[in-house]
N, C-alpha and C positions, 0 to 999 in steps of 0.2 A: 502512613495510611492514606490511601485513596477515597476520599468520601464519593466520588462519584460513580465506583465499582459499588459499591454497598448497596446490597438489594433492602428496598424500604417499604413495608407492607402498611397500608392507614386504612380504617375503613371511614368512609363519609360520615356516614351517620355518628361517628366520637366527634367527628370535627366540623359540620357542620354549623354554619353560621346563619340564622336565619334572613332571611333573604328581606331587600328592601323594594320589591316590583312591586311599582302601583296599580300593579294589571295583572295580579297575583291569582286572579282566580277567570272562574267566566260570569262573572256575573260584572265585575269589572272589565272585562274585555269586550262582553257585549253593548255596554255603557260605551265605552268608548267607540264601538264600532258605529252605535247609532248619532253620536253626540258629534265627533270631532269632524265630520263631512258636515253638517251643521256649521259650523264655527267656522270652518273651512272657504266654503261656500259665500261668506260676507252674511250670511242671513242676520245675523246677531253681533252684538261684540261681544259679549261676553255670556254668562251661564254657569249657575250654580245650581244644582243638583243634587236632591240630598233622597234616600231610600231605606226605607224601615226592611232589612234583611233578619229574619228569625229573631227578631226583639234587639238589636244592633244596626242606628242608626250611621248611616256611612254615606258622605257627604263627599262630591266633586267638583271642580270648579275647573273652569275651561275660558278660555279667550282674556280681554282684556274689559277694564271697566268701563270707558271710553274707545271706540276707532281712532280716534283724534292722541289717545296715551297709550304706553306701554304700560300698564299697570295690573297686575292680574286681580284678580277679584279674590276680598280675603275673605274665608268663608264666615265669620263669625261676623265679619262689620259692615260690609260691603250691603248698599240699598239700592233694588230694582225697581223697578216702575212694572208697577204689574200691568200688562197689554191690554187683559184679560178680566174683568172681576168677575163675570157670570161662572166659569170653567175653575179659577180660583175657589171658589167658594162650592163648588159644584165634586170638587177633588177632595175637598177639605172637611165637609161633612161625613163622609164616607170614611175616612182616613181617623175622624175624631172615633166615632162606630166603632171601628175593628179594635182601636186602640183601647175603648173601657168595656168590651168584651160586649157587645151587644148587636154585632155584625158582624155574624159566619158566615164560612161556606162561596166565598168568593172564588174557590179555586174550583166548585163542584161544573160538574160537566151539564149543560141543560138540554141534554139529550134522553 
């Protein structure tokens, strides 16, 4: 028998493996589009990046921990020096808000 005559019909979707792109959607691709010219660029060494999407927390990390090391940044352990604390804290209040339900309507049009 010739197995390479033999017509062989699959359909994807029985066999389908689910995929491991870390740039799987566009809300990930958009992240990266803004982030990695950043990083890119020397502005930073590193950068971690984390985003509350429809109550799923989804976390990024980019560059190294040091210029000086190859070490990527691990998202759970890794400590930044915040640049910023006014903008920090300015991000953060607003962010606790929406979280225990007492700050809507952020996506409303002010038109």
């Amino acid at each position: 028998m010739n197995f390479a005559a033999m017509p062989v019909s699959v359909s994807e979707k029985d066999y389908a493996v689910p995929g491991n792109n870390p740039l799987a959607d566009t809300l990930d691709q958009r992240i990266e589009q803004l982030v990695r010219p950043y990083i890119q660029k020397g502005n930073t060494a590193g950068l971690v990046l984390a985003v509350i999407d429809h109550g799923k927390i989804r976390r990024y990390s980019y560059g190294t921990t040091d210029k000086n090391k190859n070490e990527l940044p691990d998202l759970n352990k890794t400590i930044f020096e915040i640049g910023s604390v006014t903008k920090t804290f300015t991000s953060l209040f607003p962010a606790v808000l929406v979280g225990s339900g007492h700050l809507w309507g952020l996506t409303s049009n002010v038109n």
